[in-house]
PASEBA-1860 file (N, C-alpha, C; in nm, 3 decimals):
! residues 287
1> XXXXXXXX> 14.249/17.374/16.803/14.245/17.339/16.661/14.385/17.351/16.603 ~ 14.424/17.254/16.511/14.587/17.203/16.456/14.560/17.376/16.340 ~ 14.732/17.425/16.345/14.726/17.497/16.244/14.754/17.452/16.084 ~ 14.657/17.458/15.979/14.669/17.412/15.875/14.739/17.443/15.800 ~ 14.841/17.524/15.834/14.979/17.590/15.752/15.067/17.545/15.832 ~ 15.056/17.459/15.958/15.164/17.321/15.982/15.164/17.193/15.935 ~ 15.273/17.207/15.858/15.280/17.076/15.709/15.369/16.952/15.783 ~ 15.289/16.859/15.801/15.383/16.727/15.785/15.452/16.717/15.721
9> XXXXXXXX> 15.575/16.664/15.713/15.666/16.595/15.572/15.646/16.472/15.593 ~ 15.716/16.396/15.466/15.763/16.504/15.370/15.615/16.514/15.258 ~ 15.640/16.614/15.229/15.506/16.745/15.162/15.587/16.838/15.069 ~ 15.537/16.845/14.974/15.607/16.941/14.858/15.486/17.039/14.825 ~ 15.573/17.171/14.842/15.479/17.295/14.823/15.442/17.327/14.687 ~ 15.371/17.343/14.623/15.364/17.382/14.464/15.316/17.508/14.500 ~ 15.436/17.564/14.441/15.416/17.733/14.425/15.441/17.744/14.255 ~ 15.301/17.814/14.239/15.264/17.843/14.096/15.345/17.985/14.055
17> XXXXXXXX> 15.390/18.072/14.139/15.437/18.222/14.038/15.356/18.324/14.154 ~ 15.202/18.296/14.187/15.095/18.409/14.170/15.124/18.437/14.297 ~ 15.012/18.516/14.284/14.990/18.599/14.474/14.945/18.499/14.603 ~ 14.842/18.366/14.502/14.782/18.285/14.627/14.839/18.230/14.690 ~ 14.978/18.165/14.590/14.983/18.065/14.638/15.137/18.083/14.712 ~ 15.184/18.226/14.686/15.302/18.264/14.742/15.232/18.350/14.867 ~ 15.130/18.378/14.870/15.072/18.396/15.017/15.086/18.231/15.150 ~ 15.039/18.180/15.052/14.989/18.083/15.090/15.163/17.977/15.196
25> XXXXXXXX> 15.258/18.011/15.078/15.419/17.979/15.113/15.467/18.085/15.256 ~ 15.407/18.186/15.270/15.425/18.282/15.338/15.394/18.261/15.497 ~ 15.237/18.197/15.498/15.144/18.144/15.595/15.220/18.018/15.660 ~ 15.270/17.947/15.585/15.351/17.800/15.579/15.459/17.821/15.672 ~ 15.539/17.907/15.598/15.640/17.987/15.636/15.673/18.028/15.829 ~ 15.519/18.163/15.853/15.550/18.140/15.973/15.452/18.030/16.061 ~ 15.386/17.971/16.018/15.348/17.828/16.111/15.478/17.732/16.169 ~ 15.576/17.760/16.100/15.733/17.707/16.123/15.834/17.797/16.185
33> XXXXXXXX> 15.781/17.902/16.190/15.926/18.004/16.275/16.003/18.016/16.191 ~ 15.964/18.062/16.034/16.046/18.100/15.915/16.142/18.012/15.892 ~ 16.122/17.921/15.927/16.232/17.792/15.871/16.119/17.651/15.802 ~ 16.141/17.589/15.748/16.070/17.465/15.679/16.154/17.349/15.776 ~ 16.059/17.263/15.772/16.157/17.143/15.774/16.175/17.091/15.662 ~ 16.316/16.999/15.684/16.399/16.961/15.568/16.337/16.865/15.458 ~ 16.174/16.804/15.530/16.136/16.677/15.448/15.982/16.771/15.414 ~ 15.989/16.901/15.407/15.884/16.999/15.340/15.986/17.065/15.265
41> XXXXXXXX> 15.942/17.062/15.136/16.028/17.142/14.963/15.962/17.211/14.900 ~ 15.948/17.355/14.867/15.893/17.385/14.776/15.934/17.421/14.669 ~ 15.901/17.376/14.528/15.913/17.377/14.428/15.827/17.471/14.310 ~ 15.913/17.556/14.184/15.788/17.598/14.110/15.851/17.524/13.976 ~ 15.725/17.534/13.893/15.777/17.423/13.797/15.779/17.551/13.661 ~ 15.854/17.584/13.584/15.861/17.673/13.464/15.827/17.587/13.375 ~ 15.722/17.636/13.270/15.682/17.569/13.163/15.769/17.651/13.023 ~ 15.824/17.795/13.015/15.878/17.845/12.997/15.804/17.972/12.891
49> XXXXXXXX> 15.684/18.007/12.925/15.590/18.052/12.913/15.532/18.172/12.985 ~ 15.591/18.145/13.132/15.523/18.251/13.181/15.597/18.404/13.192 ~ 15.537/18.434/13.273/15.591/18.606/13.217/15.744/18.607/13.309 ~ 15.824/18.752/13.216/15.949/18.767/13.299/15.874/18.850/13.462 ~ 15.782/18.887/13.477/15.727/18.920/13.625/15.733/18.826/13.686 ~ 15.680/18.714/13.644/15.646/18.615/13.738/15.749/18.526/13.828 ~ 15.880/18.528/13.679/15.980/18.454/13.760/16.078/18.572/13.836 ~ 16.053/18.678/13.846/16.125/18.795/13.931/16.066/18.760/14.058
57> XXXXXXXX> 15.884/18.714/14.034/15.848/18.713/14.194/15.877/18.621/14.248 ~ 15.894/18.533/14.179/15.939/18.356/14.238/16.065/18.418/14.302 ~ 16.165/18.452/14.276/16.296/18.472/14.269/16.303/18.566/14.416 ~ 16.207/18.624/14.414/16.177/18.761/14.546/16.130/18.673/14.678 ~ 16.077/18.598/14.605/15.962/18.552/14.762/16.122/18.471/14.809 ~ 16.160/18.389/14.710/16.297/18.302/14.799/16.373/18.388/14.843 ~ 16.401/18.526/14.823/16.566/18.608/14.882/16.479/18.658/14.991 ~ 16.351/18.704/14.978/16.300/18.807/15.068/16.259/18.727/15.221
65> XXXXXXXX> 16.251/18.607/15.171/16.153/18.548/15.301/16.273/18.419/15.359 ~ 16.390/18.389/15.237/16.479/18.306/15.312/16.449/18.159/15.304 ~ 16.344/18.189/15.179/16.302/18.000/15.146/16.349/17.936/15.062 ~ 16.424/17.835/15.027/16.473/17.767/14.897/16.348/17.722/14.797 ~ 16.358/17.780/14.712/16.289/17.742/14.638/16.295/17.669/14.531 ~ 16.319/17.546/14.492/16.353/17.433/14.378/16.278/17.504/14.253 ~ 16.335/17.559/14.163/16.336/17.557/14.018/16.338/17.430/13.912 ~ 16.202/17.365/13.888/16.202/17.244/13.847/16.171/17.315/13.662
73> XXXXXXXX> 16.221/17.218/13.559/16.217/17.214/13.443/16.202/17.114/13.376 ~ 16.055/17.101/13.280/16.075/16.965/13.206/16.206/16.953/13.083 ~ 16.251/16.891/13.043/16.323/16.846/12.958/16.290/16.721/12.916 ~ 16.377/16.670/12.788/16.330/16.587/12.704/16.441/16.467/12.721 ~ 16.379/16.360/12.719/16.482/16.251/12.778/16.425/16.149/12.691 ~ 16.499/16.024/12.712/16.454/15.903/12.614/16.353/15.813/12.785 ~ 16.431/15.844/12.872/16.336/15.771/13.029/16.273/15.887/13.079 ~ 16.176/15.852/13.095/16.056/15.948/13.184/16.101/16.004/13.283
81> XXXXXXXX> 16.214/15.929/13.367/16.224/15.982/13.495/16.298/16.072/13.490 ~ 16.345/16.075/13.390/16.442/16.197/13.351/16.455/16.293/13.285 ~ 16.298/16.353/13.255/16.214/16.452/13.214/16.200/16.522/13.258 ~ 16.357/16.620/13.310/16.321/16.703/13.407/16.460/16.781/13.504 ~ 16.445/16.852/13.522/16.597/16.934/13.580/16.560/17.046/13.684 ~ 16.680/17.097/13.743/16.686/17.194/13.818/16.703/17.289/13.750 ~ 16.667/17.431/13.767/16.756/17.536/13.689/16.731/17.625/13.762 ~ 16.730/17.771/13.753/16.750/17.883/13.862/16.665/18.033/13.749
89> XXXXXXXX> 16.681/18.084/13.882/16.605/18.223/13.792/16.692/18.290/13.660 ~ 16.833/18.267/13.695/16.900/18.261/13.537/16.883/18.178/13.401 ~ 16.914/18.046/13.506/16.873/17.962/13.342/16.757/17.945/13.330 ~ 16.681/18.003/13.385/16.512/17.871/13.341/16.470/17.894/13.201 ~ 16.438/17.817/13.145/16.368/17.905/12.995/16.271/18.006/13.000 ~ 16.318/18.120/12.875/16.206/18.221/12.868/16.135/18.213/12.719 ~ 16.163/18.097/12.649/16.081/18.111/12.506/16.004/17.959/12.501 ~ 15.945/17.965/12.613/15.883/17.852/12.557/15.977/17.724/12.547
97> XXXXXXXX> 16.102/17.673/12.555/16.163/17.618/12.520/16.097/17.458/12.575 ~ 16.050/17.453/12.691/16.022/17.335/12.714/15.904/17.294/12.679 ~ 15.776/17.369/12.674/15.635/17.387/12.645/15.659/17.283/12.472 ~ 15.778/17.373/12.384/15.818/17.327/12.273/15.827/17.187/12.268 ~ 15.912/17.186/12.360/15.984/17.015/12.324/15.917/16.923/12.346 ~ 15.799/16.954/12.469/15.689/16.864/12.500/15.591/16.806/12.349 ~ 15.547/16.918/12.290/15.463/16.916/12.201/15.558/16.842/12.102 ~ 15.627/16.900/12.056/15.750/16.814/11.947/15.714/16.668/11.970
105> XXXXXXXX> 15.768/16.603/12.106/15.728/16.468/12.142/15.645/16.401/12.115 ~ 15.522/16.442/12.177/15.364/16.435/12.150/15.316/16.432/11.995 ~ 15.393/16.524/11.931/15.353/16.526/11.799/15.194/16.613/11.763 ~ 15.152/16.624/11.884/15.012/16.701/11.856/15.033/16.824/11.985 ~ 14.908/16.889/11.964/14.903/17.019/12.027/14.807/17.006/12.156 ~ 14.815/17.047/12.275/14.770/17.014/12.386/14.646/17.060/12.412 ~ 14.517/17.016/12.436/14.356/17.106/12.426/14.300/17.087/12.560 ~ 14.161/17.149/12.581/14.119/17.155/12.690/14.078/16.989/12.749
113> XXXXXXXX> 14.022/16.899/12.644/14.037/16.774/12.722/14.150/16.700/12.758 ~ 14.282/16.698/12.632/14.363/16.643/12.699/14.437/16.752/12.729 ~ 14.503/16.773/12.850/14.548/16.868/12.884/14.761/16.816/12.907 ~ 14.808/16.758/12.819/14.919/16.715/12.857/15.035/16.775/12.911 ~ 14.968/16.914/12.910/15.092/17.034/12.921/15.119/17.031/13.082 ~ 14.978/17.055/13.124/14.972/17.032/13.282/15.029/16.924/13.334 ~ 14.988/16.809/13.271/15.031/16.688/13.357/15.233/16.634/13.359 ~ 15.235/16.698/13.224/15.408/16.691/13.214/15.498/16.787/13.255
121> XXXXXXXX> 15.414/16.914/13.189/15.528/17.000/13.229/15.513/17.066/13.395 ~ 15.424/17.065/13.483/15.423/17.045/13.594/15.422/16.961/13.709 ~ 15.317/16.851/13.712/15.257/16.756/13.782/15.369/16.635/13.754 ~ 15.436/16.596/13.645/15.486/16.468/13.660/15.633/16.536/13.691 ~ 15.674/16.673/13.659/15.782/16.687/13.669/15.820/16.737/13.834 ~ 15.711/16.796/13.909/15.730/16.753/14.057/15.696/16.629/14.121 ~ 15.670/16.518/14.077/15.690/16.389/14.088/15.800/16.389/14.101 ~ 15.809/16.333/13.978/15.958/16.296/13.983/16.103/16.353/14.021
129> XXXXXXXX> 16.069/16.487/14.035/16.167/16.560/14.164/16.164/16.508/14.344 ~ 16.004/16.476/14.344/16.001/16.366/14.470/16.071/16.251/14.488 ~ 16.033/16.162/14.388/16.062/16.050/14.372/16.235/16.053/14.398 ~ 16.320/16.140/14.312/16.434/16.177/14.326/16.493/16.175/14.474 ~ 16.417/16.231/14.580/16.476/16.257/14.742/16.423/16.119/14.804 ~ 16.366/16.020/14.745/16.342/15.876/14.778/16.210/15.911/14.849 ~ 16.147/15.979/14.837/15.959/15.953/14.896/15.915/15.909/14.833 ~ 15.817/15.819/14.849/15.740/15.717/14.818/15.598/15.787/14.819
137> XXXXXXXX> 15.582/15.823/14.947/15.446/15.914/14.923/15.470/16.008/15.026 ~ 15.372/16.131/14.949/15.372/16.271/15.062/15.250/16.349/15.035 ~ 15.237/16.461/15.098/15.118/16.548/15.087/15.169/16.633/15.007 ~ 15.075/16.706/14.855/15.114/16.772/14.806/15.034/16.905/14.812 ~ 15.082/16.988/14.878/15.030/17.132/14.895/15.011/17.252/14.819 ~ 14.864/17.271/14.769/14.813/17.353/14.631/14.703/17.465/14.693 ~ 14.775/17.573/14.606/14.700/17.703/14.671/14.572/17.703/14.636 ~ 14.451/17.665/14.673/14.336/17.672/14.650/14.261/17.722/14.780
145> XXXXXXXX> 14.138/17.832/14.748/14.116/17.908/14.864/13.980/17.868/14.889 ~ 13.906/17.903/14.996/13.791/17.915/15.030/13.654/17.947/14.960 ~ 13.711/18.031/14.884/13.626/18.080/14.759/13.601/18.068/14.646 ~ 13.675/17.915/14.669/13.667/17.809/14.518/13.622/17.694/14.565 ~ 13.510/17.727/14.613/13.461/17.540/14.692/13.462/17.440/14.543 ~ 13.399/17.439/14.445/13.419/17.334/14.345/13.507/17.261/14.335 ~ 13.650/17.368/14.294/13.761/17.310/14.245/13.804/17.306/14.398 ~ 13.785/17.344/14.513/13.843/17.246/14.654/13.806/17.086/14.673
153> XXXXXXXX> 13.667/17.086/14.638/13.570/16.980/14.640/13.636/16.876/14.546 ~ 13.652/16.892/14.438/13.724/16.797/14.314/13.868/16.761/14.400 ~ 13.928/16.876/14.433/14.015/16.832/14.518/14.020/16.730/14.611 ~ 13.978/16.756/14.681/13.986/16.712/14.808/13.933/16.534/14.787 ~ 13.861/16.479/14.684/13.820/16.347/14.664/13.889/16.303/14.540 ~ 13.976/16.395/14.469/14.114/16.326/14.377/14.268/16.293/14.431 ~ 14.237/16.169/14.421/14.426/16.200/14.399/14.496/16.184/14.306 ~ 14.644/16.186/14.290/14.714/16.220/14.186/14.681/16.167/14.051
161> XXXXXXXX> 14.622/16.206/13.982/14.631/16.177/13.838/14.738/16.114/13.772 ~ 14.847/16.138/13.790/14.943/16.076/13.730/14.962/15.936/13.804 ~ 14.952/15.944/13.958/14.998/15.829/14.046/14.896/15.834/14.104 ~ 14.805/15.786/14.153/14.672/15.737/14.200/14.695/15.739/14.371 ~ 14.816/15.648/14.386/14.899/15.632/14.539/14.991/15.687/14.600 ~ 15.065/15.822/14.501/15.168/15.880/14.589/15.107/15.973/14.656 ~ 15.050/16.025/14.581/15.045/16.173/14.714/14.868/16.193/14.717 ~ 14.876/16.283/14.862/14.711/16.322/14.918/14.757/16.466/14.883
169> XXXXXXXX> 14.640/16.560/14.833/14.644/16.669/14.811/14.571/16.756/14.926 ~ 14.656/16.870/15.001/14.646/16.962/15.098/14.620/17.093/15.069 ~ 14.545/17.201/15.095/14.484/17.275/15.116/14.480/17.366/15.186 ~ 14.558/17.431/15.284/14.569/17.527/15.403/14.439/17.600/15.372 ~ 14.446/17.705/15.267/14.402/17.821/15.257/14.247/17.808/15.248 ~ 14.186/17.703/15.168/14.098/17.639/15.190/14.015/17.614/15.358 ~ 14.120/17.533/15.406/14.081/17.513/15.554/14.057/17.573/15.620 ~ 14.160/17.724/15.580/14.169/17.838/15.729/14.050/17.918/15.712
177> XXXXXXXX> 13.980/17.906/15.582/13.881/17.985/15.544/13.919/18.103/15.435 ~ 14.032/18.097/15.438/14.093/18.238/15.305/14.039/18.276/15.178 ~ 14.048/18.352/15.150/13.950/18.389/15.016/13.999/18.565/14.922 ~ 13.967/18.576/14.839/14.067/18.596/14.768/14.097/18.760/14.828 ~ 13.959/18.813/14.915/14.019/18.914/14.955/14.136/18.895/15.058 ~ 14.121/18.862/15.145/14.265/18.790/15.258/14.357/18.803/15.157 ~ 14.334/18.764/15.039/14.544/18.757/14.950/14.550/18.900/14.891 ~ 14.457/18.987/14.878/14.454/19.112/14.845/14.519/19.197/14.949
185> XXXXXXXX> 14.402/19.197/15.049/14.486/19.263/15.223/14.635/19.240/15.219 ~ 14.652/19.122/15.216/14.814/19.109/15.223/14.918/19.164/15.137 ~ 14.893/19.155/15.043/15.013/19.203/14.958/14.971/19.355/14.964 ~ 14.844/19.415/14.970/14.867/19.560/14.997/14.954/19.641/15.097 ~ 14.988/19.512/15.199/15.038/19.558/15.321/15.219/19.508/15.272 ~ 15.242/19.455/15.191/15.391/19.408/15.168/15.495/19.565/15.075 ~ 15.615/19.484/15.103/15.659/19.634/15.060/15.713/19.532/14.889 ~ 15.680/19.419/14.862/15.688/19.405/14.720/15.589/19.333/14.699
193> XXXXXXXX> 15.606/19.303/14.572/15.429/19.192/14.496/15.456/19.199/14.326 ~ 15.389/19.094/14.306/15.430/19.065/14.182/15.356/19.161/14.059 ~ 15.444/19.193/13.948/15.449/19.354/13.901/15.330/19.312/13.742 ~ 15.239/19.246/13.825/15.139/19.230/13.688/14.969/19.310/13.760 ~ 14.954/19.321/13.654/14.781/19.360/13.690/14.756/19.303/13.784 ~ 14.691/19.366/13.912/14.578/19.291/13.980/14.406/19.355/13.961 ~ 14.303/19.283/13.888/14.197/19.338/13.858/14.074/19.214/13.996 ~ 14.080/19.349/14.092/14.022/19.280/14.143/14.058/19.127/14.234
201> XXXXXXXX> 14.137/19.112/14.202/14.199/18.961/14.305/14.268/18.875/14.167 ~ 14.262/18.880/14.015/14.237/18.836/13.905/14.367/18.889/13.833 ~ 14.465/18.768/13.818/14.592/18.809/13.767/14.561/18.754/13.626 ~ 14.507/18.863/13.500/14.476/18.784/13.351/14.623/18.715/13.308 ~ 14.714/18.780/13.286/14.862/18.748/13.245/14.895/18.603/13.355 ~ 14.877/18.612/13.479/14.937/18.501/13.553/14.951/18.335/13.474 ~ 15.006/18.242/13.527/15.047/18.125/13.497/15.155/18.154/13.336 ~ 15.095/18.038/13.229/15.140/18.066/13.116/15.068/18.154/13.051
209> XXXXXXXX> 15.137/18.292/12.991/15.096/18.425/12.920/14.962/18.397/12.814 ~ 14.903/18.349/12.747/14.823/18.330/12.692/14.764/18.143/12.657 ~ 14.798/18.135/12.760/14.765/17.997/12.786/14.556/17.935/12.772 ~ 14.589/17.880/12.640/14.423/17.834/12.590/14.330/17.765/12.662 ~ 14.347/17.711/12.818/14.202/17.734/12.885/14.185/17.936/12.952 ~ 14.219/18.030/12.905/14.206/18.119/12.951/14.050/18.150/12.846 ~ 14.001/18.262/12.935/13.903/18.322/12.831/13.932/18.350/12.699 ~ 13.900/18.374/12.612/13.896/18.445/12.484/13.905/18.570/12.473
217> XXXXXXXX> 13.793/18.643/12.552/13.826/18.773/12.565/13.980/18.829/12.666 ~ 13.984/18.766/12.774/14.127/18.763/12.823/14.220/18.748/12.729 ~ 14.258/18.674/12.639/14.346/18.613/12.566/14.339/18.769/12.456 ~ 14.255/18.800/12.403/14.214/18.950/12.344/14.274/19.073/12.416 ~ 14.245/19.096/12.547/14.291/19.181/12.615/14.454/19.176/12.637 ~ 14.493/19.019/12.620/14.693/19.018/12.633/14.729/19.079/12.522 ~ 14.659/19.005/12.423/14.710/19.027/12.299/14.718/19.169/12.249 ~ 14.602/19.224/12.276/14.608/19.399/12.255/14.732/19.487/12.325
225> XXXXXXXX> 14.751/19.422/12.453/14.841/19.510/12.532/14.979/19.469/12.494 ~ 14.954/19.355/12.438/15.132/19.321/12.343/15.110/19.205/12.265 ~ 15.097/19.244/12.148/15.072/19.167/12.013/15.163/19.110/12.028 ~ 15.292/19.081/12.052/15.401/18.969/12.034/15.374/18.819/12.097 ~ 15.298/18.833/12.251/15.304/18.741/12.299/15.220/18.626/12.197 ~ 15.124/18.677/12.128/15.081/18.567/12.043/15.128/18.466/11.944 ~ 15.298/18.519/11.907/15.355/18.440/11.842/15.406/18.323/11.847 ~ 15.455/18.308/11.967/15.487/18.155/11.990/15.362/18.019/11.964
233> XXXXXXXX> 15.264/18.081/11.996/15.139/18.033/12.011/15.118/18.003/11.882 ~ 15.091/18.101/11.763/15.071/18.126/11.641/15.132/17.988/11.573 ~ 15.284/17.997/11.584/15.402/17.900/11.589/15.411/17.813/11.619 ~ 15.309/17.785/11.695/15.301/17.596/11.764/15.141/17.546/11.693 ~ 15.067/17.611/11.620/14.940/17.597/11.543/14.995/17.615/11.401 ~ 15.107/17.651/11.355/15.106/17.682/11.245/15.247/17.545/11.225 ~ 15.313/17.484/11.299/15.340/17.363/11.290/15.326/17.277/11.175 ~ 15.425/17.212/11.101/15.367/17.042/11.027/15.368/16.976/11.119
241> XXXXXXXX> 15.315/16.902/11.152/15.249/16.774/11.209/15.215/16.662/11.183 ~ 15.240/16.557/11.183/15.135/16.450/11.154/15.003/16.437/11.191 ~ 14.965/16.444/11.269/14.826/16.458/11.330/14.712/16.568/11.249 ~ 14.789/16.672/11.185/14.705/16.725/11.136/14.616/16.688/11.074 ~ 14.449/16.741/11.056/14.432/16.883/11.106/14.403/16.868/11.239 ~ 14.340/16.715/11.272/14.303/16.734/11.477/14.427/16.787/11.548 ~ 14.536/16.791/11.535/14.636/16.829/11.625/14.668/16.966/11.566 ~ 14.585/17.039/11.536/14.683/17.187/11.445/14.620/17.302/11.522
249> XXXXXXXX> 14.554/17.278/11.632/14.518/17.426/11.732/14.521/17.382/11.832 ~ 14.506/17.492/11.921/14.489/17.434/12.091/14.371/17.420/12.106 ~ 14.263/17.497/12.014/14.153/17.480/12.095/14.050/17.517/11.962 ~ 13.950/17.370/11.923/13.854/17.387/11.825/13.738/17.477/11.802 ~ 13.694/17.550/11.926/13.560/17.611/11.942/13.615/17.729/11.913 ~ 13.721/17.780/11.871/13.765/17.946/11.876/13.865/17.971/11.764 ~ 13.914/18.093/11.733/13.975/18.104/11.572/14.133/18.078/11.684 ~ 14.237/18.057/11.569/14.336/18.047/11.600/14.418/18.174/11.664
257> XXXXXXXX> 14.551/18.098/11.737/14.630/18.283/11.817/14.690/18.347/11.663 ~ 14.679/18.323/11.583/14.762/18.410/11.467/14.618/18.473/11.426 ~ 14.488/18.410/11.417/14.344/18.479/11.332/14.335/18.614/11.471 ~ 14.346/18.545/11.569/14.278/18.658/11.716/14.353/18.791/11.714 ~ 14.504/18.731/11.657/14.612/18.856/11.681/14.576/18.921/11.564 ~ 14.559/18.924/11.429/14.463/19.022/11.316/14.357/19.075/11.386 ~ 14.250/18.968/11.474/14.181/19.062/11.460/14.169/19.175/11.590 ~ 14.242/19.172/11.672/14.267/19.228/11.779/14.347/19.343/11.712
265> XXXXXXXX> 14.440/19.334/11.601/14.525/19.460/11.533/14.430/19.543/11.460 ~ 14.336/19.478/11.368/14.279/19.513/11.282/14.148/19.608/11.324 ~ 14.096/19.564/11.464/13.975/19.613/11.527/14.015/19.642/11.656 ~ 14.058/19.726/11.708/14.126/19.741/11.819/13.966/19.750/11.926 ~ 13.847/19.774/11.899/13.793/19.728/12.031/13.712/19.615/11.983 ~ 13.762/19.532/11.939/13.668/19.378/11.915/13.698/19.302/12.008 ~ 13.616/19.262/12.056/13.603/19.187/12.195/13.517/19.040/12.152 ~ 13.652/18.967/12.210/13.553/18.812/12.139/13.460/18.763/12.242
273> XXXXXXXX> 13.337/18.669/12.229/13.245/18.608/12.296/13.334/18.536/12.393 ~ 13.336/18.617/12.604/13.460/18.517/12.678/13.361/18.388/12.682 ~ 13.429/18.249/12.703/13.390/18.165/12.798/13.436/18.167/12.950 ~ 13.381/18.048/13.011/13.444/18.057/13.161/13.608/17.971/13.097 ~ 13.682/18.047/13.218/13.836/17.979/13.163/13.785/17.813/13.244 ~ 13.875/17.765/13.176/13.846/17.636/13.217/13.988/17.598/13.382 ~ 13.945/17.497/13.460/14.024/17.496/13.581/14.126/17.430/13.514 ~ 14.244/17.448/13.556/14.380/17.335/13.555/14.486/17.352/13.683
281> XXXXXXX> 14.537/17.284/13.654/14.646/17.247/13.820/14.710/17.326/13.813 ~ 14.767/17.395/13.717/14.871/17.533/13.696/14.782/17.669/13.738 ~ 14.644/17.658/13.703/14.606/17.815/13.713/14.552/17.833/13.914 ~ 14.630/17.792/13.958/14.574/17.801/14.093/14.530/17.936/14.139 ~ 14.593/18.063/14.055/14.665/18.173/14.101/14.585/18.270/13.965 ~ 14.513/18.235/13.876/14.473/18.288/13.777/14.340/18.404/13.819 ~ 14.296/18.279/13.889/14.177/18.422/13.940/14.139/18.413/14.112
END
């Protein structure tokens, strides 16, 4: 039987930040004799949102294990194809800066159906970092495990949303059978790991810090443990707009991040009604 952490190129790794899917880079890793080939890249894409942990671990897994890791960034351009940059664990943004400029563009605020945040500030912007090294088409490799048959299943019969024909989406961890205890075992056994909660296999903080397909009550529990992070959020709902009022929250079924952060100050054990977080291409690594 072929090992499924031996990647054809050219194949671009999407490493999200988290434990899975930097397990998952790890597995990749030695299926190759700790070297990649040159037409396999992995890339993480900063929305500029996520936590300063996360990009320390990005930053660790490349010195510690000897992998280049492409630091991709959306930016704002007048051509699409040029929506987008290199930057490094120094420059990448830490306020949101690109998350910003997206929405600015858009003119409205990004929700659980249309989800534009995902598709630009990650998905088109490792595109077009492909497109850049002249591939036409490749396999794009996403940490999804064994113990997410649904979202494997959706997988495995979509392709690219943005491009219909560039890329087939790959799966190792899925294949080999992995599941979320396997990414637990492992990092217990490492002498580093990324310096956020692990509850259970379940990084709440992981991807973007309070990012609105998360639960409610999650989003409650960030907010309690540091009322600040809600401001940017607050700040992108509290916006002029044209679109207003449909474009003036992230998300209609729930009070706004400036109402949640009162009442999370105001009632310190009020716990809002969670939903299920909803799936997206960024939260590979969320639970």
């Amino acid at each position: 039987m072929s090992d499924p952490f031996k990647i054809d190129g050219p194949a671009l790794v999407s490493f999200s930040g988290g434990r899975t899917s930097a397990y998952m880079l790890w597995r990749i890793l030695q299926a190759h004799g700790g070297t990649l080939p040159a037409d396999v890249r992995v890339t993480f894409a900063n929305t500029g949102k996520e936590t300063p942990q996360t990009l320390d671990f990005v930053r660790d897994c490349g010195d510690r294990w000897g992998v280049d890791i492409v630091w991709l960034q959306y930016k704002e351009a007048d051509e699409t194809k040029d929506r987008w940059e290199i930057v490094t664990h120094e420059t990448a943004a830490r306020k949101g800066e690109p998350f910003k400029a997206l929405i600015d563009r858009k003119g409205y605020l990004p929700n659980p159906v249309t989800r534009f945040c995902t598709s630009e500030l990650k998905i088109r912007v490792m595109r077009d970092f492909c497109r850049s090294l002249g591939w036409d088409n490749w396999t794009n490799v996403i940490g999804l495990r064994a113990d997410e048959p649904a979202r494997v299943a959706r997988a495995r019969v979509a392709r690219a949303r943005v491009n219909r024909d560039a890329w087939e989406n790959a799966m190792p961890l899925a294949t080999a059978g992995i599941t979320k205890s396997d990414v637990q075992e492992f990092w217990a056994r490492q002498n580093f790991d990324l310096s956020l909660l692990n509850i259970g296999g379940t990084t709440p903080a992981g991807n973007c810090d309070l990012c609105f397909l998360k639960g409610a009550a999650t989003i409650a529990g960030l907010i309690r443990a540091n009322p600040d992070l809600a401001d940017w959020w607050a700040e992108a709902e509290a916006a002029t707009r044209a679109s207003k009022p449909d474009g003036a929250r992230f998300r209609k079924d729930r009070m706004g991040y400036e109402a949640m952060k009162l009442a999370v100050l105001q009632q310190q054990n009020f716990d809002f009604p969670d939903e299920n977080r909803i799936d997206c291409f960024c939260m590979d690594d969320a639970a």
